[in-house]
TIVEX-287789 format. One line per field, with one value per residue (C-alpha): residue number from 1; x, y, z; chain. Coordinates in Angstrom, 3 decimals, always signed. Example, Ala and Ser with C-alpha at 12.3 -4.5 7.8 and 13.67 -1.06 7.14 Angstrom:
REM residues 2
num <- (1;2)
X <- (+12.300;+13.670)
Y <- (-4.500;-1.060)
Z <- (+7.800;+7.140)
chaine <- (A;A)
This chain:
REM residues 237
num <- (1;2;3;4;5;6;7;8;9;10;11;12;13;14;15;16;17;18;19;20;21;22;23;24;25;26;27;28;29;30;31;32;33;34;35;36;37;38;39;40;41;42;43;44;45;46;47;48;49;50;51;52;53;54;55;56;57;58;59;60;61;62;63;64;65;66;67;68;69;70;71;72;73;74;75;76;77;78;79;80;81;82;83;84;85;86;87;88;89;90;91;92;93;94;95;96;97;98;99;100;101;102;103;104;105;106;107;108;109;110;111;112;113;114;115;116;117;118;119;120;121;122;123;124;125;126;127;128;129;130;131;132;133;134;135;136;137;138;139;140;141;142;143;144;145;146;147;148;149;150;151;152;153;154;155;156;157;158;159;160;161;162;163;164;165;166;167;168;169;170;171;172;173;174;175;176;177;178;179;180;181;182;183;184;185;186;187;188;189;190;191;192;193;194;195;196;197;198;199;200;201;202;203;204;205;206;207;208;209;210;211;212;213;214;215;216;217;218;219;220;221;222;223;224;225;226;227;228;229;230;231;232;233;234;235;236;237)
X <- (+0.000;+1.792;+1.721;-0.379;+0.172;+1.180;-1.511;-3.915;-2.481;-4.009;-1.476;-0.456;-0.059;+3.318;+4.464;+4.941;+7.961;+8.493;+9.370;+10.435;+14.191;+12.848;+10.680;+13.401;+15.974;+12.967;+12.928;+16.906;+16.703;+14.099;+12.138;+14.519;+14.477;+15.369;+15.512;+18.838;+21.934;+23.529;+24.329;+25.533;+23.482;+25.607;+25.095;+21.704;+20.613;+22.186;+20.359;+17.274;+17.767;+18.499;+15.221;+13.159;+14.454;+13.809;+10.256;+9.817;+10.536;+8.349;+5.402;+6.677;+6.369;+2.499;+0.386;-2.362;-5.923;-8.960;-11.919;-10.916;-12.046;-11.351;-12.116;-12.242;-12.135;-11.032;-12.123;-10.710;-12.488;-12.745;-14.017;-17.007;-15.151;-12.464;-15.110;-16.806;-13.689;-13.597;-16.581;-16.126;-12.777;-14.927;-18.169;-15.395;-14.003;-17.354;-18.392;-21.063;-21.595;-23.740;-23.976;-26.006;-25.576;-26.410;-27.566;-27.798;-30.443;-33.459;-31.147;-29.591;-25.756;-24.220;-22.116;-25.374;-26.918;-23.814;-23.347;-26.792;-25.305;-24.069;-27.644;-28.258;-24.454;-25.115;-27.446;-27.676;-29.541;-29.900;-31.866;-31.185;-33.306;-30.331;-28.032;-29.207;-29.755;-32.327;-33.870;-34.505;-35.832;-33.244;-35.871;-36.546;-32.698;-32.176;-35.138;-33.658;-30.355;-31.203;-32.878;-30.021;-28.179;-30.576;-30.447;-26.791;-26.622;-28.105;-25.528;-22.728;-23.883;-24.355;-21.893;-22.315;-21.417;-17.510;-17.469;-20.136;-19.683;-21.134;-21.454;-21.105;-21.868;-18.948;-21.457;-24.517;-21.969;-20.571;-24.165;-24.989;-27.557;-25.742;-23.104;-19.768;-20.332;-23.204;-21.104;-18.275;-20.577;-21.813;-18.785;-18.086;-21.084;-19.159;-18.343;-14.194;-13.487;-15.711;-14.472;-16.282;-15.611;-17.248;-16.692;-17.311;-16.039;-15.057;-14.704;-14.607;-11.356;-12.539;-13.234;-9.995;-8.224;-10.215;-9.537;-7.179;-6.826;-7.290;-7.269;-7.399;-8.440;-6.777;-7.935;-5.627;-7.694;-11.348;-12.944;-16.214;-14.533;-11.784;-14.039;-17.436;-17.785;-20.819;-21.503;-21.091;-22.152;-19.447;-17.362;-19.924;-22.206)
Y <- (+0.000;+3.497;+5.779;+9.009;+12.319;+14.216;+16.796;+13.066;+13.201;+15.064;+17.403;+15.842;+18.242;+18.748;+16.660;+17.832;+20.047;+19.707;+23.027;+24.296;+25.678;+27.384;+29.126;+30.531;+31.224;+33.025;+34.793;+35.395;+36.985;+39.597;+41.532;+43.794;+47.599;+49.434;+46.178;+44.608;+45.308;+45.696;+48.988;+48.369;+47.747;+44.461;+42.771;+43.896;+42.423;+39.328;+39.009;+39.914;+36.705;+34.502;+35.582;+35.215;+31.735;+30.508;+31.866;+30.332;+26.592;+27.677;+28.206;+25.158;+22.798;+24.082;+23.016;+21.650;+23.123;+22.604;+24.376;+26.526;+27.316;+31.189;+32.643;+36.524;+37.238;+39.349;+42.997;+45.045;+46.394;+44.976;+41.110;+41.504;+43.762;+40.974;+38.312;+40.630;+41.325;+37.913;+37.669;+40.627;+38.833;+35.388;+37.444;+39.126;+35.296;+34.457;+32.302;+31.975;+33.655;+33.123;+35.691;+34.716;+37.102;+36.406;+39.075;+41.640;+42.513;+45.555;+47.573;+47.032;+47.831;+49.652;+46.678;+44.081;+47.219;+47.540;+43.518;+43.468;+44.556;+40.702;+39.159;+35.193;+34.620;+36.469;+35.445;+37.451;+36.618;+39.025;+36.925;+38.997;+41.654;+43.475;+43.554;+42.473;+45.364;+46.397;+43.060;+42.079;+38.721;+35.945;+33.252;+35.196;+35.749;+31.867;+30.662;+33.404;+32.159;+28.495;+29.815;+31.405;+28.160;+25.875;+28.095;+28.207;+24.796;+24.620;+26.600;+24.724;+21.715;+23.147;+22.395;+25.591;+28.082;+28.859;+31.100;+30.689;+34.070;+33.095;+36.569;+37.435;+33.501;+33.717;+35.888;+33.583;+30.639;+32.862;+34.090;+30.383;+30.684;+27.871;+25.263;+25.089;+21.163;+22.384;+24.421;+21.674;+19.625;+21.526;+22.668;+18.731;+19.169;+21.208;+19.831;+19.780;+22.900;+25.486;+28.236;+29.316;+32.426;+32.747;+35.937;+37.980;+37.965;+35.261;+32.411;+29.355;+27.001;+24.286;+26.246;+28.041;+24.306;+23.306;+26.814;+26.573;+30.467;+32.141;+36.716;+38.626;+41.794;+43.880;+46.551;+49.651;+52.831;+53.833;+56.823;+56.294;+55.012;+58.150;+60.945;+59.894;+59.216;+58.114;+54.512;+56.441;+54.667;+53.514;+52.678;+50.733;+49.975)
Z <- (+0.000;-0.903;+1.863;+2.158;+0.657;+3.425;+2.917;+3.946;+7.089;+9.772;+12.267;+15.317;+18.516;+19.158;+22.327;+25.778;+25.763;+22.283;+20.764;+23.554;+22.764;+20.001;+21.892;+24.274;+21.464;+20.160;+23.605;+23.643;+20.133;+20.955;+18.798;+17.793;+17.127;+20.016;+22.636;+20.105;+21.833;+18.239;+17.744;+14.263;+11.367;+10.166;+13.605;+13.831;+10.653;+11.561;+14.813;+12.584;+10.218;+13.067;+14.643;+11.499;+10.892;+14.369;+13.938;+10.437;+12.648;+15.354;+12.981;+10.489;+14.028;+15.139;+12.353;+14.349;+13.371;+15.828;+17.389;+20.186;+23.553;+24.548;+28.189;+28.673;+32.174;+34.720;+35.920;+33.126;+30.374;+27.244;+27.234;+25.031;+22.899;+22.265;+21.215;+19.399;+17.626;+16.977;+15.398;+12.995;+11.971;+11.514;+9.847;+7.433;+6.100;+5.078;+8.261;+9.999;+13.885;+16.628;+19.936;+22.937;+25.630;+29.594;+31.500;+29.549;+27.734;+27.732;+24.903;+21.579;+21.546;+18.758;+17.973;+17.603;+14.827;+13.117;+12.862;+11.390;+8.060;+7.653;+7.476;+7.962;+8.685;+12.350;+14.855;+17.884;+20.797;+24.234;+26.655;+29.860;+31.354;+33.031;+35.576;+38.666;+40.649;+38.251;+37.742;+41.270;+41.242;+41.557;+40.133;+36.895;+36.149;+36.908;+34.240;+31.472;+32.641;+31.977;+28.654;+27.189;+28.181;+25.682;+22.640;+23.634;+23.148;+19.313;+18.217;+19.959;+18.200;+14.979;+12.233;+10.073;+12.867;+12.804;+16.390;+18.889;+21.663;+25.344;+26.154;+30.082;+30.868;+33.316;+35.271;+34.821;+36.788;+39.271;+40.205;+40.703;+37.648;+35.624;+36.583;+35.321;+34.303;+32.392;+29.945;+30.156;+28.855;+25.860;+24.895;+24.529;+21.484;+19.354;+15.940;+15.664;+14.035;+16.021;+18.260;+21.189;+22.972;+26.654;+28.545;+31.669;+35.271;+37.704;+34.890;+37.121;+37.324;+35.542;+32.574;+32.727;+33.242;+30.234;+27.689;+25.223;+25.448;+28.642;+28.593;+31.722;+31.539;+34.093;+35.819;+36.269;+35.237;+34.378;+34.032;+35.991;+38.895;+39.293;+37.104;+37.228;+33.573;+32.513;+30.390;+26.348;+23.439;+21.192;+24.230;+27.238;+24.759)
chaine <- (A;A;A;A;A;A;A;A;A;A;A;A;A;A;A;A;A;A;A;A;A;A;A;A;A;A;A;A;A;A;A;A;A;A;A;A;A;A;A;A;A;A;A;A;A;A;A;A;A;A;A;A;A;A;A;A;A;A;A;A;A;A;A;A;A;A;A;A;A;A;A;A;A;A;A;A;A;A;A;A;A;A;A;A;A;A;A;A;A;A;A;A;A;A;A;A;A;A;A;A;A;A;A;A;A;A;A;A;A;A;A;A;A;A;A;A;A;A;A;A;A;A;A;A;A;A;A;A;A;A;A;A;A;A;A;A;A;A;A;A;A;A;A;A;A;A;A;A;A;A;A;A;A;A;A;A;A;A;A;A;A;A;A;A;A;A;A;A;A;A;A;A;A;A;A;A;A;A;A;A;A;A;A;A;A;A;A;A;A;A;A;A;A;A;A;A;A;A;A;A;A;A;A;A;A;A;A;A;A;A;A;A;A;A;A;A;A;A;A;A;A;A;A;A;A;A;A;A;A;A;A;A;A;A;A;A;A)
């Protein structure tokens, strides 16, 4: 039997370790300009080549394509903004997006009117009724919660949706509105090759042991906390 083309051959993840001194000469060589040590252009060039080789074997080695789980988290600013970035990037290679945002809900966001320009390839679900100061009742948020969770679900399963964005679920589990094993469990549903992005606070340490790309967002500045700056559309919202 003649062997397979290698373009028949799936990618195999790179074993534990393996890469691993190219990733530090990559860290040794730098990345250049102004952080080089060479203050000649020769040696500086040379350091350059070096550093473009090593990266040409570090992205030769990781071949492997899948369906990835991402986790923004953390108190910063900026965690729906990076899936939604994600989906703009997915929307603009012709694939199909799903949004299903926790919580929130009771207003349309500038960035769910302007992603309405991309028709059948978005859907975009807000089944909250607010934060929960304003909604009040603990037993209302938990059935939304739950129904969220189920439509949720269709989408994870679904083979023609590229990204699926679990907007501020993070919340729903640290609330206590939806378990952790829950969304373990339907992220298990997803067809090889689809990306999920789930965001918000306090994202639970089994789902951060189970990411494939975990983003905190820290905290350092923000202007309604030291000026009193009110939520402005285009940035909260």
């Amino acid at each position: 039997m003649s062997p397979l083309p290698s373009s028949a051959i799936p990618p195999q993840p790179l074993a534990p370790g393996a890469g691993t001194d190219l990733d530090q000469a990559a860290s040794d060589l730098g990345m250049g300009g102004d952080l080089a040590p060479e203050a000649d252009q020769q040696g500086y060039r040379r350091r350059m080549e070096r550093r473009r080789e090593v990266q040409r074997q570090r992205v030769g080695e990781r071949n492997l394509e899948k369906g990835l789980v991402l986790v923004f988290t953390g108190d910063g600013k900026g965690k729906t903004t990076a899936a939604l970035g994600l989906a703009l990037r997915t929307l603009g290679h012709g694939e199909r997006v799903a949004v299903v945002q926790f919580i929130k809900g009771g207003w349309q966001p500038g960035e769910a009117r302007a992603l309405e320009l991309f028709g059948d390839a978005l859907d975009w679900h807000a089944l909250g009724e607010g934060f929960t100061w304003e909604t009040q009742d603990r037993d209302r948020d938990r059935e939304l919660v739950q129904l969220a969770w189920q439509r949720s679900l269709t989408y994870l399963a679904a083979a023609d949706r590229k990204l699926v964005v679990l907007d501020e679920v993070n919340v729903a589990m640290k609330l206590g509105y939806l378990d952790a094993a829950q969304v373990l469990e339907g992220l298990s549903l997803r067809p090889p090759l689809t990306h999920v992005a789930l965001t918000g606070r306090g994202a639970p340490p089994a789902l951060l042991e189970r990411a494939d790309l975990v983003t905190e967002m820290k905290l350092v500045r923000h202007p309604f906390r030291e000026q009193g700056v009110r939520a402005q559309a285009g940035i909260e919202y």
